[in-house]
C-alpha positions as a Python dict, from the first residue, in 0.01 Angstrom:
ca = {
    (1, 'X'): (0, 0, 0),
    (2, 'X'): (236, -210, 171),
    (3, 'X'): (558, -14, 124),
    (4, 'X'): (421, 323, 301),
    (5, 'X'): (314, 107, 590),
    (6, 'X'): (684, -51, 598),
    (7, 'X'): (905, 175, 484),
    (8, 'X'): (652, 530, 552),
    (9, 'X'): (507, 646, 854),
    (10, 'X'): (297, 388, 1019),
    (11, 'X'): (601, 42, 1142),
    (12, 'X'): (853, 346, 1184),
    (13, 'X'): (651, 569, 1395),
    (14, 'X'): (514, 248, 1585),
    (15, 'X'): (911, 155, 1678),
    (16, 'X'): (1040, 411, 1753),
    (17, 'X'): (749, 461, 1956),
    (18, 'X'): (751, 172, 2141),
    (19, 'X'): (1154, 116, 2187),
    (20, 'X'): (1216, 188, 2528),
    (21, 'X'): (940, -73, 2639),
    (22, 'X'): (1069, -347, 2862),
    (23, 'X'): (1140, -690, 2636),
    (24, 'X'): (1099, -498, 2312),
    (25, 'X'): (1412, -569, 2131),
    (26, 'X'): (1394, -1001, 2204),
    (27, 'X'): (1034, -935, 2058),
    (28, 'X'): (1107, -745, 1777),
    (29, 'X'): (1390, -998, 1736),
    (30, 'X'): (1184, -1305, 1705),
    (31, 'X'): (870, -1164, 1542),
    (32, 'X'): (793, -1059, 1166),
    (33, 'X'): (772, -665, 1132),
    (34, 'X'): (482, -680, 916),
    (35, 'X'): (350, -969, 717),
    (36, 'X'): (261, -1265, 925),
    (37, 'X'): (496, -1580, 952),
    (38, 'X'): (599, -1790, 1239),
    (39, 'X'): (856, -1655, 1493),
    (40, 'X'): (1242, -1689, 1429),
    (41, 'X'): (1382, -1960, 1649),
    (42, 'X'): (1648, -1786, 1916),
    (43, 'X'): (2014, -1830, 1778),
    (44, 'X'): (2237, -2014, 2001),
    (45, 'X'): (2533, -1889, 2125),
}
């Protein structure tokens, strides 16, 4: 059930959806894209 929801329809439609949203791309940087786990720390430069 998992991979159609990934890999399918429902997390692609939902980005590309949502990609020209202000502060988007630092979210989806830092967050998991599905299963829940705590954020990515920011790399430093």
């Amino acid at each position: 059930m998992s991979y159609p929801l990934i890999g399918g329809s429902g997390k692609r439609l939902l980005e590309r959806h949502m990609a020209d949203r202000p502060g988007r791309a630092e979210y989806a940087a830092r967050t998991s894209g599905f299963f829940p786990r705590p954020p990515r720390r920011p790399r430093s430069a």
